[in-house]
C-alpha positions as CSV (number, residue, x, y, z in Angstrom):
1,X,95.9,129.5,100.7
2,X,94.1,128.0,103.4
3,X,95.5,129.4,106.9
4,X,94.9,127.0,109.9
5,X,94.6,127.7,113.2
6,X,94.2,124.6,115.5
7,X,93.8,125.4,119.3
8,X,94.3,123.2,122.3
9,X,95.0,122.2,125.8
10,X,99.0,122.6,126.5
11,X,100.1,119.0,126.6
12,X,100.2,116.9,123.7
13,X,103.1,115.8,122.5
14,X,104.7,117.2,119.7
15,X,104.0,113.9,117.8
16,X,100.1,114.3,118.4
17,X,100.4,118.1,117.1
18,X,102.2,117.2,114.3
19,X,99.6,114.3,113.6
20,X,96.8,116.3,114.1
21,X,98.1,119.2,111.3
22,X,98.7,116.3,108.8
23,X,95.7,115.2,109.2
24,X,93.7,118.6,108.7
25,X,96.2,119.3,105.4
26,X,95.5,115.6,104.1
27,X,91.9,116.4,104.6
28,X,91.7,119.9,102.6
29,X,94.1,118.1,99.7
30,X,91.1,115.0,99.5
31,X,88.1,117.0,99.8
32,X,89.0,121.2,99.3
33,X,91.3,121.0,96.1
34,X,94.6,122.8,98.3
35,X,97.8,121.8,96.9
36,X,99.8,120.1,98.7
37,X,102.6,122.0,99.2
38,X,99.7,125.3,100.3
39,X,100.3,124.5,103.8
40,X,100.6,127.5,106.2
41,X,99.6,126.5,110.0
42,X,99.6,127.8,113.7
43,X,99.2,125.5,116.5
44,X,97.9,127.6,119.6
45,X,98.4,125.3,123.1
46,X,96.2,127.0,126.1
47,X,96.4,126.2,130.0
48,X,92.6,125.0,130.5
49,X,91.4,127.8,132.2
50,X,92.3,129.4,128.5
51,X,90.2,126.9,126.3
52,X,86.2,127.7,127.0
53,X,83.7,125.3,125.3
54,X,80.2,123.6,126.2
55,X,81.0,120.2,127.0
56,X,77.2,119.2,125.6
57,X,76.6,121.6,123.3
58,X,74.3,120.6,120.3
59,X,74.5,117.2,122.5
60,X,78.0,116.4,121.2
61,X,79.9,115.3,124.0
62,X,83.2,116.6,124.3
63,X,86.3,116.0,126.3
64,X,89.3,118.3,127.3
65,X,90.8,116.6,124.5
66,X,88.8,119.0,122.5
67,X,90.5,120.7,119.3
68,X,89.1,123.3,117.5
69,X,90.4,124.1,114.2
70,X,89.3,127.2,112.1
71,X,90.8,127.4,108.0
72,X,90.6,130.8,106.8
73,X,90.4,129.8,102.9
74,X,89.3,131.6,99.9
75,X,85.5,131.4,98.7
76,X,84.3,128.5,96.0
77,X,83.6,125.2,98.3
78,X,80.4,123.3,97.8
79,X,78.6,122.6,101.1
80,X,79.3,118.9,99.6
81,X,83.4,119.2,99.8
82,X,82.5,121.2,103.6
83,X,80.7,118.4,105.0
84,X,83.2,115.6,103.3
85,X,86.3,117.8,104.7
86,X,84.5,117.7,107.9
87,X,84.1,113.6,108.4
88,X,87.5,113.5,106.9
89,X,89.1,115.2,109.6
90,X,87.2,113.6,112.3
91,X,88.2,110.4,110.6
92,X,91.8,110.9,110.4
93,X,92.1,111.7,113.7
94,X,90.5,109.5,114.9
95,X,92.9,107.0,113.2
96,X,95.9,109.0,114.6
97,X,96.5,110.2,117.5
98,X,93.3,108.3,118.6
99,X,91.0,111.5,119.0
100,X,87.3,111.0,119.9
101,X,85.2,112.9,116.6
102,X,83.2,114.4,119.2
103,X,86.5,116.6,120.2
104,X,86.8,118.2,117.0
105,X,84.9,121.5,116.3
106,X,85.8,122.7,112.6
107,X,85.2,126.2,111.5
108,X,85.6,127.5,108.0
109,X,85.7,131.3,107.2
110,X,85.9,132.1,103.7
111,X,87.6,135.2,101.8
112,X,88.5,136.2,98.4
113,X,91.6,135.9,96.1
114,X,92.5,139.3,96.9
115,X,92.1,139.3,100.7
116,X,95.7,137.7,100.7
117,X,99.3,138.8,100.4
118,X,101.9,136.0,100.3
119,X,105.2,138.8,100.8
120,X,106.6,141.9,99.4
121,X,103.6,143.6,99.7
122,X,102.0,141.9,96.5
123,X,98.9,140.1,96.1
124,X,99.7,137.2,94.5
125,X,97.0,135.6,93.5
126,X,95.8,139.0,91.3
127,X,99.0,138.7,89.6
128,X,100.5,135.3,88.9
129,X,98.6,132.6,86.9
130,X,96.8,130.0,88.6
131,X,99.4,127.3,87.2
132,X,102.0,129.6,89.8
133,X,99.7,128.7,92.8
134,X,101.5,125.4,93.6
């Protein structure tokens, strides 16, 4: 179960936010094998004295239209899927809502199976077969 956090400045629309979370789940169905229905997400909205970045850092040159999205997910990604998850998000929203690439900062922090628990106190992934994890 991929958990994403996507943080921004208070004032999109409801409509962007909602575009932008499609967007990252479309991506991680493409290019990170989640099922589609394995979508758990928290959209974070700061006032901008509450959002820190570079605005040239690496020389990317970013906006206050800057996102950044970090998907805690399980362990087993090729640096291959990471880097074709990473255009596909940039690509997407760059299609809709109209985002520059160069405001999206992606971070992926990776766990085991057994680092999650799904309710009732269970891990679920050490005790239901894979075919269950849809």
């Amino acid at each position: 179960m991929p958990l994403v956090r996507i943080d921004l400045r208070a004032g999109r629309s409801a409509e962007e936010k909602r575009a932008i979370g499609d967007a990252i789940q479309r991506a991680m169905i493409e290019h990170l094998n989640v099922p589609e229905r394995d979508r758990f997400q928290i959209i974070t909205e700061h006032q901008p004295e509450h959002l820190v970045y570079d605005p040239g850092y690496l020389n990317v040159e970013r906006t206050d239209d800057v996102v950044m999205i970090q998907v805690v997910l399980s362990s087993g990604r090729t640096t291959e899927q990471k880097r074709a998850f990473y255009a596909r998000v940039a690509e997407l929203l760059h299609e809709h809502p109209g985002m520059r690439p160069q405001d999206v900062i992606i971070n992926l922090v990776e766990d085991t199976r057994e680092d999650w628990s799904f309710g009732n106190g269970e891990a679920q992934y050490l005790i239901l077969p894979k075919e269950e994890w849809k």
